[in-house]
N, CA, C and O of each residue as an XYZ file, in Angstrom:
432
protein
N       0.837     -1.200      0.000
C       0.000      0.000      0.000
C       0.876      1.257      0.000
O       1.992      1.237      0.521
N       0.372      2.349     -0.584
C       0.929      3.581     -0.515
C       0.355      4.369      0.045
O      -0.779      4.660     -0.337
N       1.073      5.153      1.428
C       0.486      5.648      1.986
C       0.849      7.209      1.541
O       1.986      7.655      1.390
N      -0.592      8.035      1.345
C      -0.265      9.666      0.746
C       0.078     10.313      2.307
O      -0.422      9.961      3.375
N       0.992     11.262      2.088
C       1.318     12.439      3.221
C       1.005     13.463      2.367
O       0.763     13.363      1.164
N       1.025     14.877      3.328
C       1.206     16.287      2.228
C       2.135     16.313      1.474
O       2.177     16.460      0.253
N       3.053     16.137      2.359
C       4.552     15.561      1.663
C       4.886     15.369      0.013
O       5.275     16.049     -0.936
N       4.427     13.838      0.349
C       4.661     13.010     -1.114
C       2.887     13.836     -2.048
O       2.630     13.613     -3.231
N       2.353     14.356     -1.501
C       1.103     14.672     -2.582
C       1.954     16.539     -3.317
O       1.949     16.840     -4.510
N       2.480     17.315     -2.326
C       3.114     18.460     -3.278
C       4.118     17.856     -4.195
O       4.293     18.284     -5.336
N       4.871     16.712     -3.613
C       6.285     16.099     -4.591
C       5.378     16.028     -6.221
O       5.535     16.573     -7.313
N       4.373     15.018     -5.626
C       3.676     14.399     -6.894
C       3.487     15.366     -7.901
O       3.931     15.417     -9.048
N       2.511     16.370     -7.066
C       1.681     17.429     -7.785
C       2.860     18.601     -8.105
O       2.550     19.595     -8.762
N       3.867     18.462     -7.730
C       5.287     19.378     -8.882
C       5.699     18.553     -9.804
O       6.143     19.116    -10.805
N       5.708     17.133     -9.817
C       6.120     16.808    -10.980
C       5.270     16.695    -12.156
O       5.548     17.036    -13.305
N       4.092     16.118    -11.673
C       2.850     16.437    -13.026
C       2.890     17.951    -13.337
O       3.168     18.158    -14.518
N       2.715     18.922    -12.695
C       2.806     20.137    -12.924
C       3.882     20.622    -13.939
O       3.721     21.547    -14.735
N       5.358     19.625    -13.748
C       6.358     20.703    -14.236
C       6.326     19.556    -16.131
O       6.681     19.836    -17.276
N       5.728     18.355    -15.507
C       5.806     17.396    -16.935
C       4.720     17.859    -17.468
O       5.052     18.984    -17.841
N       3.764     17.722    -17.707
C       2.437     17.758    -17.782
C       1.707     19.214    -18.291
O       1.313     19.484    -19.425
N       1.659     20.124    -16.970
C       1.073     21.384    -16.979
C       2.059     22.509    -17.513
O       1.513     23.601    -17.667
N       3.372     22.447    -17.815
C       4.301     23.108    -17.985
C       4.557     24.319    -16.971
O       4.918     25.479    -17.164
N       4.160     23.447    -15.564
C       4.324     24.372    -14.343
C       3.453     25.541    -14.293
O       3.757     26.402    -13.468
N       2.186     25.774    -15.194
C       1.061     26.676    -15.163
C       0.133     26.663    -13.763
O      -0.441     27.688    -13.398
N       0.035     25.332    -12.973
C      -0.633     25.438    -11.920
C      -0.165     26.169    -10.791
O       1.016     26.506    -10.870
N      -0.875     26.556     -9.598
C       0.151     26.682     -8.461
C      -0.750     25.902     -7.169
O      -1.923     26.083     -6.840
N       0.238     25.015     -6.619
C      -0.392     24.250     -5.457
C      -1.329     25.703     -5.085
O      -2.361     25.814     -5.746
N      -1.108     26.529     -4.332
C      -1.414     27.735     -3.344
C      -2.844     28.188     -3.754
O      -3.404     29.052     -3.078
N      -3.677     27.437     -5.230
C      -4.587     27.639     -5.888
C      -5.806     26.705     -4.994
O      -7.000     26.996     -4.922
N      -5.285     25.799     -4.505
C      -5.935     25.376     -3.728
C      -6.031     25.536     -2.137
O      -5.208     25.003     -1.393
N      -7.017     26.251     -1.710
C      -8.063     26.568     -0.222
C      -8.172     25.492      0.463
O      -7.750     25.759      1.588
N      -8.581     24.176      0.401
C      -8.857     23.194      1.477
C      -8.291     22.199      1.087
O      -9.118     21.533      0.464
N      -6.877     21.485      1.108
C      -5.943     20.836      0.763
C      -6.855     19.411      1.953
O      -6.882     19.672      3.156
N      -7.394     18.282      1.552
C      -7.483     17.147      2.253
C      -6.889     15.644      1.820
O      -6.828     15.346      0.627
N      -6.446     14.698      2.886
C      -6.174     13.332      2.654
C      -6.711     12.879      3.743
O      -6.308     12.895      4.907
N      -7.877     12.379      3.152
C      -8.913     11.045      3.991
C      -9.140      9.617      3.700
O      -9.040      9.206      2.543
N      -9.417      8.896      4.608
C      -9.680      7.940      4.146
C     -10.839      7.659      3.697
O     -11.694      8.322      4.283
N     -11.218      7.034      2.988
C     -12.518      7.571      1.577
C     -12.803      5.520      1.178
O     -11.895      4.724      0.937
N     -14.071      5.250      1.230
C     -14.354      4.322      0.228
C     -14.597      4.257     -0.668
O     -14.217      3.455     -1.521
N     -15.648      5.491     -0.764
C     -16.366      5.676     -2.258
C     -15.733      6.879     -3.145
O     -16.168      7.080     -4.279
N     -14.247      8.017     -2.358
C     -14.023      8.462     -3.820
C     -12.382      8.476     -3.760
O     -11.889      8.544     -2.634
N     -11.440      8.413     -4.973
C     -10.159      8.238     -4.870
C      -9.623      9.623     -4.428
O      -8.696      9.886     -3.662
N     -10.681     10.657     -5.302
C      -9.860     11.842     -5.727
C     -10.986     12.959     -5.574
O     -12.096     12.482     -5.338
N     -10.936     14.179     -5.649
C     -11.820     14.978     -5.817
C     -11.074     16.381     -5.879
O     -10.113     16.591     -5.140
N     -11.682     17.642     -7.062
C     -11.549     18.749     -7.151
C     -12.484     19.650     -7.354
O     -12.835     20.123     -8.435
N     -12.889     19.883     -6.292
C     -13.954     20.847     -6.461
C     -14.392     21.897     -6.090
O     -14.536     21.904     -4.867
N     -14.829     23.283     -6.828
C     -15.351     24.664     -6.475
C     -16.239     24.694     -5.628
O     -17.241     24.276     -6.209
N     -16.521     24.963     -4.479
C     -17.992     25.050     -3.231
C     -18.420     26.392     -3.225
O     -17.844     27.427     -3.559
N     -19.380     26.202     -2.845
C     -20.287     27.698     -3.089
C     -19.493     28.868     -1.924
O     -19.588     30.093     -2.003
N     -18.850     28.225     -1.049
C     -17.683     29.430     -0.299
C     -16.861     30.034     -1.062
O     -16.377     31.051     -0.564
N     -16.511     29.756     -2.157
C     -16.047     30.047     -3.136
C     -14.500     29.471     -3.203
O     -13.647     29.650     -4.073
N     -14.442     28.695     -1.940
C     -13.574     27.885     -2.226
C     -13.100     26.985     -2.856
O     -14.021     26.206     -3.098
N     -11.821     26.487     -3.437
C     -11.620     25.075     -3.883
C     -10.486     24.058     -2.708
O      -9.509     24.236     -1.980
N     -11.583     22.750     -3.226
C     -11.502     21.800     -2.304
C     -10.880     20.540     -2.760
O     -11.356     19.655     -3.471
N      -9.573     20.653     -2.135
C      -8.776     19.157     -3.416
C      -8.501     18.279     -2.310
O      -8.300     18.509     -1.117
N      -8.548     17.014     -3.116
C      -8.157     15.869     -2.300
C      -7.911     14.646     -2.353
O      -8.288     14.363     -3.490
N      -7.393     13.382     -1.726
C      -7.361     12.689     -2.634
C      -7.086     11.399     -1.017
O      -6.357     11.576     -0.041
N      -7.961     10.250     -1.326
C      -8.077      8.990     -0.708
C      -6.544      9.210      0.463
O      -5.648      9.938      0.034
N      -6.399      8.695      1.571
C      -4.957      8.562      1.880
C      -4.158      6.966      1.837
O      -3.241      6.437      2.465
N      -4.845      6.670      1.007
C      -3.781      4.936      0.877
C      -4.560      4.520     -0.879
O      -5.733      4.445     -1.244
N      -3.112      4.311     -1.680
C      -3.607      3.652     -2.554
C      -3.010      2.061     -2.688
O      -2.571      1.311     -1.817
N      -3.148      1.910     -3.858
C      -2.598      0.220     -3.943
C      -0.696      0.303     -4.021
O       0.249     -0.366     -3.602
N      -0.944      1.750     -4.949
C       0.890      1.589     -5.375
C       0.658      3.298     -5.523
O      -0.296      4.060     -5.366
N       1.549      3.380     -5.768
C       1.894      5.080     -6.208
C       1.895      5.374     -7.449
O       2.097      6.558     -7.716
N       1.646      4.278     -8.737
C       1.125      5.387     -9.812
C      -0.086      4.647     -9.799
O      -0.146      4.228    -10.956
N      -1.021      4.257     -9.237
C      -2.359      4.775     -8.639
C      -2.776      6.154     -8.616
O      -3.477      6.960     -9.228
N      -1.658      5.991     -7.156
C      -2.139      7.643     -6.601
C      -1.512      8.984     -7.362
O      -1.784     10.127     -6.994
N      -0.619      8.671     -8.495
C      -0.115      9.362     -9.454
C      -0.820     10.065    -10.441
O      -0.607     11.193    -10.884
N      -2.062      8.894    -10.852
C      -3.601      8.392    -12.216
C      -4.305      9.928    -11.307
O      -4.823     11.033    -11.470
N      -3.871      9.025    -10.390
C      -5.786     10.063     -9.549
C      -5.166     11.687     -9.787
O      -5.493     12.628    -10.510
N      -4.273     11.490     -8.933
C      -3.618     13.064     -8.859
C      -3.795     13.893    -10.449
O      -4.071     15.092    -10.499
N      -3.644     13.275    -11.354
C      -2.947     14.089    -12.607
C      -4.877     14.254    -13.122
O      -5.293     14.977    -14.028
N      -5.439     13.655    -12.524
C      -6.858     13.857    -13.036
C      -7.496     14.743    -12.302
O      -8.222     15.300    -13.125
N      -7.750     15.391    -10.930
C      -7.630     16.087    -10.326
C      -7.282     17.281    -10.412
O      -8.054     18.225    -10.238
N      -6.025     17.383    -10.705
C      -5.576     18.498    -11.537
C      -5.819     19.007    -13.107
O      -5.422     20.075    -13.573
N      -6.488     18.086    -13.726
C      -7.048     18.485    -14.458
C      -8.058     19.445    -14.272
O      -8.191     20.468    -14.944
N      -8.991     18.961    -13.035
C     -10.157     19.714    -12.839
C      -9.670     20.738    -12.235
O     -10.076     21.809    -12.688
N      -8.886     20.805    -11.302
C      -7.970     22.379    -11.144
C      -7.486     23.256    -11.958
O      -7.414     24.448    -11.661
N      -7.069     22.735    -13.165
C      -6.480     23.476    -14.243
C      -8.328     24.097    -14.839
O      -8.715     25.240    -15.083
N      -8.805     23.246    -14.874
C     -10.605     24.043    -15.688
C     -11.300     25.011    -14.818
O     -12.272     25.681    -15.166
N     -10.526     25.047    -13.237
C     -11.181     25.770    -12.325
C     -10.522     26.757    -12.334
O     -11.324     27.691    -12.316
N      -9.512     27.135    -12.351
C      -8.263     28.189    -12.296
C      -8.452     29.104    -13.608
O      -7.942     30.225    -13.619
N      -9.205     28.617    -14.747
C      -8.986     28.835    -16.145
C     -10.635     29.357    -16.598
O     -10.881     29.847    -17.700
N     -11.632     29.150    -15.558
C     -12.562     29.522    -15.369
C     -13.366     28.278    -16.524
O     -14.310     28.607    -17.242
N     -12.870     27.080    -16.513
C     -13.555     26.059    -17.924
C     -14.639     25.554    -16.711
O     -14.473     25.726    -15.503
N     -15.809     24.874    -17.377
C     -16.392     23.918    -16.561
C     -15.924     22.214    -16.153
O     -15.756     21.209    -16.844
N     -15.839     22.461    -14.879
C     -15.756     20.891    -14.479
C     -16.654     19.791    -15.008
O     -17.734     19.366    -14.597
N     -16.046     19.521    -15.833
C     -16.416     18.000    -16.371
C     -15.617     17.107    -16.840
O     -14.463     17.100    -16.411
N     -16.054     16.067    -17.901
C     -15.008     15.475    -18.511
C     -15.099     15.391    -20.190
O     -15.012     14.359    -20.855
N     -15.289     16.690    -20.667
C     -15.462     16.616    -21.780
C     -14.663     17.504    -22.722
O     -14.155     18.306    -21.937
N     -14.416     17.702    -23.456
C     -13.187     17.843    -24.328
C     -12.676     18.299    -23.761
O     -11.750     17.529    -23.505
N     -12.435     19.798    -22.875
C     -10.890     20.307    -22.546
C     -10.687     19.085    -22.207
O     -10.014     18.392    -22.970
N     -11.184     18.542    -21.050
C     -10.856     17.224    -20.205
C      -9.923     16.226    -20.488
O      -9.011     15.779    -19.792
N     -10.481     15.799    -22.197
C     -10.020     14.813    -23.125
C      -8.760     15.113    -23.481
O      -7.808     14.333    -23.516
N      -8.772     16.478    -23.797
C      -7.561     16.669    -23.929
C      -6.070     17.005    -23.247
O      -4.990     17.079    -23.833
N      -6.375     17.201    -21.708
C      -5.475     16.710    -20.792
C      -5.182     15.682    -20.534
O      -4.181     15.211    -19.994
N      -6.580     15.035    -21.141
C      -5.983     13.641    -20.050
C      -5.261     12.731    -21.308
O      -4.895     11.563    -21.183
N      -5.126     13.713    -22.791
C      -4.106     13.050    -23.593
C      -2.829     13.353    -23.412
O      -1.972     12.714    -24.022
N      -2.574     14.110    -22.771
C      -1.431     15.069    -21.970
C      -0.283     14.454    -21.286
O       0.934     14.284    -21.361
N      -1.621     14.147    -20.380
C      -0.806     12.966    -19.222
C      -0.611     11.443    -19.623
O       0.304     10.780    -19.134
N      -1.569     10.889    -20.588
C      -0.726     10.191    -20.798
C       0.345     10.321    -21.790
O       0.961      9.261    -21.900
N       0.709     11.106    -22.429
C       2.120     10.984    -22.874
C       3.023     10.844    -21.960
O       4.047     10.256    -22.309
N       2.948     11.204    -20.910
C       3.745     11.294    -19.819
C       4.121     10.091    -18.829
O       5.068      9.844    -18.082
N       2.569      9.276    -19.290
C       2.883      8.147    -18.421
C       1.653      8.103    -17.272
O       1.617      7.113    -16.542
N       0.738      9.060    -17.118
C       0.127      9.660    -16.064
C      -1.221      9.376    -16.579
O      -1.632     10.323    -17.249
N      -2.092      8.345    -16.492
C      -3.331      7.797    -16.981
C      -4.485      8.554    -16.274
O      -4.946      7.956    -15.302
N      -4.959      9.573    -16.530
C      -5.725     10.415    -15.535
C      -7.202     10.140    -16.224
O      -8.153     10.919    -16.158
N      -7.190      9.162    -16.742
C      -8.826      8.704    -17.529
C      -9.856      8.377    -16.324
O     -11.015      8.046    -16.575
């Protein structure tokens, strides 16, 4: 099992950022930074009517590019929130998540 810290989740989220996003994100974009233990969701990025954004992500996966998949998808939806796109999964979407995988980073 892999266990997430804040730690290893900024490591992660600079390297998708600097492969991936071409370092356009900034952690600091995110307001309520959480790692819970979760059954029903791996990952989550989302705008709340506080007008906050709320990122997060399971705290144990199977392996670490698991928790690598989730992360780089996540940030996808950060990148559509930051950029003012709608959260979904439809073309911008598609087209990050062709992004990452060039990279190796399966965020489907």
């Amino acid at each position: 099992m892999f266990k997430v810290t804040e730690k290893r989740l900024r490591q992660a989220f600079a390297e998708i950022n600097r492969t991936v996003f071409d370092s356009e994100l900034e952690f600091s974009a995110i307001d309520v930074l959480e790692i819970e233990d979760s059954d029903s969701e791996a990952g989550w990025c989302v705008p709340e009517d506080d007008g906050n954004i709320y990122f997060g992500v399971r705290a144990e996966f199977p392996c670490v590019y698991s928790f690598k998949d989730i992360l780089a998808h996540e940030m996808i939806h950060l990148h559509q929130i930051v950029n003012n796109k709608p959260v979904n999964h439809g073309t911008f979407f598609k087209h990050w998540v062709e992004r990452c995988e060039v990279h190796g980073y399966y965020a489907d």
